[in-house]
Backbone as CSV, one residue per row, in Angstrom:
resi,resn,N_x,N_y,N_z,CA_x,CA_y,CA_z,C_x,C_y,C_z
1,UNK,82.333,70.817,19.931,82.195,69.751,20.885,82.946,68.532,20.361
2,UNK,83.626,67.804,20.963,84.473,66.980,20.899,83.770,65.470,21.356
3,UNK,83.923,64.648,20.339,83.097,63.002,21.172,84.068,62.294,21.812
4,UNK,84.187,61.569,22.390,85.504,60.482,22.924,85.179,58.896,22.211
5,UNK,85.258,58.329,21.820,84.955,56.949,21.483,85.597,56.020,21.705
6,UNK,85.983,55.803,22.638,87.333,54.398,22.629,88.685,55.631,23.128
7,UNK,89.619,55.539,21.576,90.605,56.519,21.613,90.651,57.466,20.241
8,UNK,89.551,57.379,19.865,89.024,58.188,18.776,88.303,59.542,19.382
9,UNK,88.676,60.193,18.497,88.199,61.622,18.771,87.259,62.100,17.539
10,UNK,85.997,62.057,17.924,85.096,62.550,16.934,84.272,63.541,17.231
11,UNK,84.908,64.614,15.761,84.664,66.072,16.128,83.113,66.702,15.627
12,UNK,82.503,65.529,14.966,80.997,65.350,14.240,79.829,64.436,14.857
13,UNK,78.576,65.490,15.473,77.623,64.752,16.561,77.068,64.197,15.993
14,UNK,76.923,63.753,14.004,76.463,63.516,13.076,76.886,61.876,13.015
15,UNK,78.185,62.236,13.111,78.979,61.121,12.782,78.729,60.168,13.945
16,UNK,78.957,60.730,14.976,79.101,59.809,16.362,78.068,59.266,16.650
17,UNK,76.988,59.802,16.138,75.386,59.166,16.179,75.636,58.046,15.190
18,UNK,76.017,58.066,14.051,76.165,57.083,13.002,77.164,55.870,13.510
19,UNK,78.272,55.914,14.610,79.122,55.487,14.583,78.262,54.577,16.111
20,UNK,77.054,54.799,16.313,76.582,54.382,17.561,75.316,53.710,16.990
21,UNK,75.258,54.242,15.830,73.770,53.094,15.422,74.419,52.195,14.621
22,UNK,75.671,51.939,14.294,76.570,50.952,13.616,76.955,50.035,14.366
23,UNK,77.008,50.211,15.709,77.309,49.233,16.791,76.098,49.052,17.238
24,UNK,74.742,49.556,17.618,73.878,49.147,18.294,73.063,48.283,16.943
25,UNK,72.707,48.588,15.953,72.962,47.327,14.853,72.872,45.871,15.211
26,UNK,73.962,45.018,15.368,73.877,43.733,15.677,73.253,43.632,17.325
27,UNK,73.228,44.109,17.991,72.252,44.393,19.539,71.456,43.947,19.487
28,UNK,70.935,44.932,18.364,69.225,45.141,17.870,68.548,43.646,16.981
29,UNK,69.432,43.251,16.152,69.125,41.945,15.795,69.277,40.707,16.674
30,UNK,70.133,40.390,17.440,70.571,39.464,18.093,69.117,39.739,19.165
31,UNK,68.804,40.749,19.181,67.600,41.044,20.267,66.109,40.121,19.655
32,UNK,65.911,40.611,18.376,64.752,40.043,17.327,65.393,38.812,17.509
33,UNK,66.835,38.062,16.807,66.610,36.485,17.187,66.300,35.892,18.037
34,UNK,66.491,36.454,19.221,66.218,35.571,20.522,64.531,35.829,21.101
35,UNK,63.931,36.905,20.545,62.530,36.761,20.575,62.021,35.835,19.810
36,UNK,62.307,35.277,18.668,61.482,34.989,17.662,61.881,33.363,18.249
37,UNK,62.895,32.822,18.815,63.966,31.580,18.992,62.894,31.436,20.685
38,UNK,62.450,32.113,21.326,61.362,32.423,22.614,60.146,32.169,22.466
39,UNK,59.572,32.755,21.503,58.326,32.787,21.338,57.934,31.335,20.507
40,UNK,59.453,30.861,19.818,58.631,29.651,19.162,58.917,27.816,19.994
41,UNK,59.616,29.029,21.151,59.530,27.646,21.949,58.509,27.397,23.142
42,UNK,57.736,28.522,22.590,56.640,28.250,23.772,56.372,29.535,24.492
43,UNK,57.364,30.161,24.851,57.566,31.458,26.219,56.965,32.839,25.374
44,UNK,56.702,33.427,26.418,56.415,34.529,26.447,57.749,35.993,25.751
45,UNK,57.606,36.422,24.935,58.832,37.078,24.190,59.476,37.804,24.904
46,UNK,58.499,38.259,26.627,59.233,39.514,27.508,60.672,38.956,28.017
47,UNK,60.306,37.508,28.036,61.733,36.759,28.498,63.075,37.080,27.659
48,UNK,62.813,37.820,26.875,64.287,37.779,26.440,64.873,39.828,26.881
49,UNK,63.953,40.037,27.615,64.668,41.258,28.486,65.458,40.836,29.584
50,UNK,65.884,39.380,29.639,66.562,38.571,30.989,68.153,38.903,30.238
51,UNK,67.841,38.451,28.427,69.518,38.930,28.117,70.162,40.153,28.126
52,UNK,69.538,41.198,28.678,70.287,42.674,28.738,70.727,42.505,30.281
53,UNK,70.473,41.798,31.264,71.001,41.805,32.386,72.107,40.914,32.905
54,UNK,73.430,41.646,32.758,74.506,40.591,32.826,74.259,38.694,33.636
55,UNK,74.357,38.622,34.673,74.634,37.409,35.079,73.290,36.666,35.467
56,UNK,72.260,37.439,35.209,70.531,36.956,34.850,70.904,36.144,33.498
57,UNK,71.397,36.960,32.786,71.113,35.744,31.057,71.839,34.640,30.976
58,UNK,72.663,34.688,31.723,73.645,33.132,32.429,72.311,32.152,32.677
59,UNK,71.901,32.927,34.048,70.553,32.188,34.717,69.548,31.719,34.102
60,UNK,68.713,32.278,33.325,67.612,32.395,32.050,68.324,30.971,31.105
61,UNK,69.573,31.419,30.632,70.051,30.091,29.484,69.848,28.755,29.951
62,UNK,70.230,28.879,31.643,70.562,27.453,31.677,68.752,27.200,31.858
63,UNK,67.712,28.184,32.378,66.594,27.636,32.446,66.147,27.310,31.167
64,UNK,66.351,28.045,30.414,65.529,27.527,28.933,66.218,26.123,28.674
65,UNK,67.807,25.654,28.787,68.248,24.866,28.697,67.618,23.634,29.016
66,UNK,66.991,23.655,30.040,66.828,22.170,31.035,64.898,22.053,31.504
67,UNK,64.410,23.442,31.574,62.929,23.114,31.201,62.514,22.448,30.362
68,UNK,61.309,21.914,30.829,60.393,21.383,29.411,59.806,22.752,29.100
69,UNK,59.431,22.546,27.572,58.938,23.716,26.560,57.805,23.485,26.842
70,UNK,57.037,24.938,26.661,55.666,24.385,26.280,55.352,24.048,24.826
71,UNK,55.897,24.112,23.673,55.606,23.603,22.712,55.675,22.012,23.024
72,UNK,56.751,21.195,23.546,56.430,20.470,23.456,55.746,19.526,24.765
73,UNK,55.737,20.282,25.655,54.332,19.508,26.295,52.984,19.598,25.853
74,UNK,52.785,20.912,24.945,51.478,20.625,23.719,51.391,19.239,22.919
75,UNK,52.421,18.980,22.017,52.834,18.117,21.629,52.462,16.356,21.915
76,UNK,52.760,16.512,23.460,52.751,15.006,23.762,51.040,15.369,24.783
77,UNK,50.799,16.406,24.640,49.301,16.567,25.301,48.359,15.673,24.058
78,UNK,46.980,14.778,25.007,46.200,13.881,24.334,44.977,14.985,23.455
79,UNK,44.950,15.780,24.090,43.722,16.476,24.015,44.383,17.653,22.846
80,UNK,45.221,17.674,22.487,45.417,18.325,21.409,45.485,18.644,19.978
């Protein structure tokens, strides 16, 4: 069995698995930063399933952008 990769030809299902968890790699982290960068601004962590959807995570940025946080409406809350 033959893999296709780009214009690479990889003749090892071993390899091509390796050559796919080498790229899904930074995915996978950039995924954990933006939970952890979510959750400590207040939101709920499911929000960052908005960045796997192309022109949603456009949408999502500019909201996190220009909302108030709830961290910091805790913050300036009296009762806190």
């Amino acid at each position: 069995m033959v893999w296709y990769f780009a214009d690479y030809h990889i003749n090892s299902p071993i390899l091509a698995l390796a050559l796919l968890a080498l790229c899904a790699l930074p995915v996978l982290l950039s995924i954990v930063a933006v939970v952890r960068i979510v959750q400590r601004a207040g939101f709920s962590g499911w929000w960052t399933l908005l960045i796997l959807v192309p022109v949603v995570n456009l949408a999502a940025l500019w909201y996190f952008a220009f909302v108030e946080w709830p961290v910091t409406r805790q913050k300036r809350s009296p009762w806190s």
